[in-house]
LUMTI-820962 format. One record per residue (C-alpha): residue in three letters; y, x, z. Coordinates in pm, whole numbers, padded with zeros to 5 digits, always signed. Last residue first. Example, Ala and Ser with C-alpha at 12.3 -4.5 7.8 and 13.67 -1.06 7.14 Angstrom:
REM LUMTI-820962
SER-00106+01367+00714;ALA-00450+01230+00780;
REM end
This chain:
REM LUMTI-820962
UNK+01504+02598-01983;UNK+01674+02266-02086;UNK+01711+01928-01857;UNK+01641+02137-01549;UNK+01527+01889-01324;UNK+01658+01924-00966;UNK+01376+01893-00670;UNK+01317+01710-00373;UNK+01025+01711-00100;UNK+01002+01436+00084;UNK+00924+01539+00449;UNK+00615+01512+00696;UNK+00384+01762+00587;UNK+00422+01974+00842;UNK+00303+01792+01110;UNK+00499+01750+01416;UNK+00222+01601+01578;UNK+00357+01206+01679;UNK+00568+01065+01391;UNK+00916+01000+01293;UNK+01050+01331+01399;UNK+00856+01484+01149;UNK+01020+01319+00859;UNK+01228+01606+00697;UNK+01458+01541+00409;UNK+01399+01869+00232;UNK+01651+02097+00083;UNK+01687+02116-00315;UNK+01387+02289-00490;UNK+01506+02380-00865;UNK+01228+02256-01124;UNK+01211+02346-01459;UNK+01010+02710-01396;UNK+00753+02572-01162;UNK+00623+02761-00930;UNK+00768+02523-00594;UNK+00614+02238-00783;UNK+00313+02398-00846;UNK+00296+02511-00449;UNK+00363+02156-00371;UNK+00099+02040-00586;UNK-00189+02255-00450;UNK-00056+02177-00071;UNK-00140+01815-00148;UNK+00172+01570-00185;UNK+00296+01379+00104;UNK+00609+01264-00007;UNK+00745+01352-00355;UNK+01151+01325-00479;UNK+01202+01385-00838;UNK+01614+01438-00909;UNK+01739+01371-01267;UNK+02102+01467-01397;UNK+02120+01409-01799;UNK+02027+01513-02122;UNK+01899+01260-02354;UNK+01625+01303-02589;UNK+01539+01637-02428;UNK+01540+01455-02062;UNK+01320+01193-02186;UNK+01046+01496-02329;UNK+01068+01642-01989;UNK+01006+01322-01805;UNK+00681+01245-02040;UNK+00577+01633-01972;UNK+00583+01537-01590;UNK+00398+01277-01621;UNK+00094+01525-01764;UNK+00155+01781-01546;UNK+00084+01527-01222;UNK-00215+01417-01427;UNK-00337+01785-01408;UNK-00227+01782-01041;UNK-00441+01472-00926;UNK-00223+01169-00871;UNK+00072+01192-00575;UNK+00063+01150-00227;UNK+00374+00951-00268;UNK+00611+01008-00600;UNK+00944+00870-00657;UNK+01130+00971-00932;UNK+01501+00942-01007;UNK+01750+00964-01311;UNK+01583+00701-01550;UNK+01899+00584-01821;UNK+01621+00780-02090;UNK+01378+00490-02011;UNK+00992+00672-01911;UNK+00702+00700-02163;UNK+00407+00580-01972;UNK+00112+00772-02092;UNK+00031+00977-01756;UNK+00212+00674-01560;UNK-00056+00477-01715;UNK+00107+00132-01724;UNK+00159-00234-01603;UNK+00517-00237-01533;UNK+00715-00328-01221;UNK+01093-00480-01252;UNK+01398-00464-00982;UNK+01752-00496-00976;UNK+01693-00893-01004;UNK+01819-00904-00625;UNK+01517-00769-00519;UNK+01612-00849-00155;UNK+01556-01230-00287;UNK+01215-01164-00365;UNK+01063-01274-00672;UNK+00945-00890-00724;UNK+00703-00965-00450;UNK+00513-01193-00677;UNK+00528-00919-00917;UNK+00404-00629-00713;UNK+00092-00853-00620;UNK+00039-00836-00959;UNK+00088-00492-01032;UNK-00193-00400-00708;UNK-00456-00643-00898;UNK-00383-00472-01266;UNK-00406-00127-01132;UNK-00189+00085-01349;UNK+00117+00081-01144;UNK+00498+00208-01294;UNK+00794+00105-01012;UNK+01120+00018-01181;UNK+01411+00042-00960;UNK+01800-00030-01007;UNK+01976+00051-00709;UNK+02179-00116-00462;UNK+02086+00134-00193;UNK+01921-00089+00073;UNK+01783-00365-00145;UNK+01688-00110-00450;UNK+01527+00116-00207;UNK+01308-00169-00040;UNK+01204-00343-00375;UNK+01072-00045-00546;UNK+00933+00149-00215;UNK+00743-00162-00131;UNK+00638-00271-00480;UNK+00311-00399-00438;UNK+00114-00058-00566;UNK+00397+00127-00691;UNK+00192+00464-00847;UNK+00488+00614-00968;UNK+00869+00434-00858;UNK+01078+00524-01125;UNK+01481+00527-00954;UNK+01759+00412-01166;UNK+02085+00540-01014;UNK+02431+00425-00994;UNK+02382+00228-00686;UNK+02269+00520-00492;UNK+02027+00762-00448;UNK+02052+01092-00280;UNK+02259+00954+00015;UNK+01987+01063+00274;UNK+02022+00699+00446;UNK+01782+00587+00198;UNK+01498+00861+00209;UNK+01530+00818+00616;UNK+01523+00459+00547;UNK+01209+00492+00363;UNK+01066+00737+00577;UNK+01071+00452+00861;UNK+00898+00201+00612;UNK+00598+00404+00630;UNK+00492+00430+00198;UNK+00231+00177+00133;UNK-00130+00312+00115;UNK-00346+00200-00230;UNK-00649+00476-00259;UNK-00513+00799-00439;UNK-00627+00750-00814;UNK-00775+01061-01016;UNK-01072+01149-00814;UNK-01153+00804-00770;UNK-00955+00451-00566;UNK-00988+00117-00708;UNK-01135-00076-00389;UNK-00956+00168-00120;UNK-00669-00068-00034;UNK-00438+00005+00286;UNK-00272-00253+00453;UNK+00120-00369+00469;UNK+00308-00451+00110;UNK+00353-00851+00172;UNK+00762-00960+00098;UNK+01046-01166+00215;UNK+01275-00845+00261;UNK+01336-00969+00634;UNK+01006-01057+00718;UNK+00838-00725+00556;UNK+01156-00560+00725;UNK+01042-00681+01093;UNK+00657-00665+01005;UNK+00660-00278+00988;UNK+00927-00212+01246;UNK+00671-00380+01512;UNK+00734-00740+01585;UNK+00712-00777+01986;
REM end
């Protein structure tokens, strides 16, 4: 019997499965696609919609990208600086269930200066904190050019981050969408995390 996994990878027409340690250091989290069960569980939460443009960080092959924008009707642009992972994110991109609401860029998301219509981040297992800091300046400085709602969801990020996040002064914690049902354990850790952007302090 297909599992869940290769049902939607069928249905979306696309190849995100397997996990990809060849260009992983300190600073980059080895390739590891995003469960498609938390997906819908981050869809059906009613946080992003067709209105929205959602930055995917660290989009590998474009599952969260492609999969949000097909179930939501959103526009998603998914930011990967490994040049393999990007291009494997473009042949995906010619999906149908990408419906042209979809794009992937070949950038730094520590440099990568995001568009000022951007109103939702995506981050799994996130970079190392300082880079973490770093993006987040390039979403403050988009937010002083042009005021607006922005939400940041994170899944999976290391206790270090989530206690930054919790800190930080810009960021208002909204209620987590909690995962642990989806997997054996009950761990913890299994929830996106989402937080409010103060555009101005």
């Amino acid at each position: 019997m297909a599992t869940r996994e290769q049902e939607w990878e069928e249905l979306l027409r696309i190849k995100t499965s397997g996990r990809d340690d060849s260009h992983s250091d300190g600073e980059h989290h080895p390739y590891e696609p995003t469960d498609y069960c938390v997906l819908e569980r981050l869809a059906n939460s009613g946080l992003i919609r067709k209105k929205n443009t959602l930055i995917d960080y660290g989009s590998g092959k474009g599952r969260v990208s492609i999969f949000l924008a097909y179930q939501t009707g959103c526009h998603s642009l998914g930011i990967e600086y490994d040049e393999r992972l990007w291009q494997k994110a473009m042949l995906n991109a010619k999906s149908p269930a990408a419906r042209q609401r979809v794009s992937f860029v070949l950038a730094d998301a520590a440099a990568y200066e995001i568009p000022d219509e951007a109103d939702c981040c995506f981050f799994f297992n996130p970079f190392a904190l300082h880079t973490l800091k770093r993006v987040l300046g390039k979403i403050f400085d988009s937010l002083e050019r042009k005021p607006r709602p922005l939400r940041l969801f994170f899944y999976y990020p290391y206790e270090d981050t989530e206690h930054f996040l919790n800190q930080h002064l810009r960021l208002i914690a909204e209620e987590p969408i909690d995962c642990r049902d989806l997997f054996d354990g009950d761990d913890e850790k299994e929830k996106i995390l989402v937080y409010q952007v103060r555009s101005f302090l």
